[in-house]
C-alpha positions as CSV (number, residue, x, y, z in Angstrom):
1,X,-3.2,3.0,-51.7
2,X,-0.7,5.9,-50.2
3,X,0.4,8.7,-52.5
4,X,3.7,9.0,-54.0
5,X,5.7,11.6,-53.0
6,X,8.8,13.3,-54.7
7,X,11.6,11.6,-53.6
8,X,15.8,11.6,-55.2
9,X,17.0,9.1,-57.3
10,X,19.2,8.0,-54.4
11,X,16.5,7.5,-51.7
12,X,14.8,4.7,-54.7
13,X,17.9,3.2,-55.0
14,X,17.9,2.5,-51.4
15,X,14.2,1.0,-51.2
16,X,15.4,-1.1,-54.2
17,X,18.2,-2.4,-52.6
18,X,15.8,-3.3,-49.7
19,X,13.5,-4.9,-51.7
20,X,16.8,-7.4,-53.3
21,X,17.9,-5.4,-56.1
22,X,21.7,-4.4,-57.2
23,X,23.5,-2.0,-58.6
24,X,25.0,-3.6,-62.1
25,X,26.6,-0.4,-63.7
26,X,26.3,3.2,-63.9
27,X,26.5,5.8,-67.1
28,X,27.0,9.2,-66.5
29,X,23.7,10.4,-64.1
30,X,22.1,6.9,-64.5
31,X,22.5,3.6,-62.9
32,X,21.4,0.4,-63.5
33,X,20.0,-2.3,-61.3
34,X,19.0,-5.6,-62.1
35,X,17.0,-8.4,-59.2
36,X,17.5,-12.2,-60.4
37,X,14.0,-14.0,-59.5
38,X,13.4,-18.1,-59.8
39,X,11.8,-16.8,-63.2
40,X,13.5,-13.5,-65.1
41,X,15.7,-11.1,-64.4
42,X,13.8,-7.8,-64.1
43,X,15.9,-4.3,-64.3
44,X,15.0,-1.1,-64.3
45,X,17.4,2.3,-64.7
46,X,17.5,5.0,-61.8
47,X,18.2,8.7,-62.7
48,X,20.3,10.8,-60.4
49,X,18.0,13.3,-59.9
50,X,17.3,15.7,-56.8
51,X,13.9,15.0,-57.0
52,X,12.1,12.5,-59.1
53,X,8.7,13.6,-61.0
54,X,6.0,11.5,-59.5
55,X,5.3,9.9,-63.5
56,X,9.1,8.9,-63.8
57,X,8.8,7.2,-60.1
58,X,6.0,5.4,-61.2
59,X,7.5,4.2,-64.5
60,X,10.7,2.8,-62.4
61,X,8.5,1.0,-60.2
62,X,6.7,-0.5,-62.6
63,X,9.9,-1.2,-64.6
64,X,10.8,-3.0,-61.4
65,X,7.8,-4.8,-60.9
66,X,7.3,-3.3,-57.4
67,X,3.8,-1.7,-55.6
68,X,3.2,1.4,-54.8
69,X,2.5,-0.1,-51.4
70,X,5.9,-2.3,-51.2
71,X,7.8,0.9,-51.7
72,X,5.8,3.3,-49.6
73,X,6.1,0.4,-46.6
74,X,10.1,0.5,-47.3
75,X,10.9,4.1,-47.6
């Protein structure tokens, strides 16, 4: 499994896009995106951030339902 590495809150966005999600709204330094799958919607909220702590990384991705490994591959 690769390491996570620090990355912004804009880069994620980005790999989340990739990976088929959108952004729905956005409030202040956060935004909000949201992937329709043939069983749930699954969303998770992006902060702005420069750099984003390897824990809060980790917490989106899970949020989102997405690898380590999918988002390393896609970065």
């Amino acid at each position: 499994m690769p390491k996570l590495r620090k990355v912004s809150g804009e880069e994620t966005i980005r790999v989340l896009e990739k990976l088929g999600f959108q952004q729905v709204r956005q409030r202040g330094g956060h935004v909000v995106l949201k992937k329709q799958t043939s069983e749930k919607v699954i969303g998770c909220v992006v902060p702005l951030h420069k750099e984003l702590a390897v824990g809060t990384l980790r917490g989106i991705l899970k949020q989102a339902g997405v690898s380590v490994d999918e988002f390393m591959e896609n970065l």
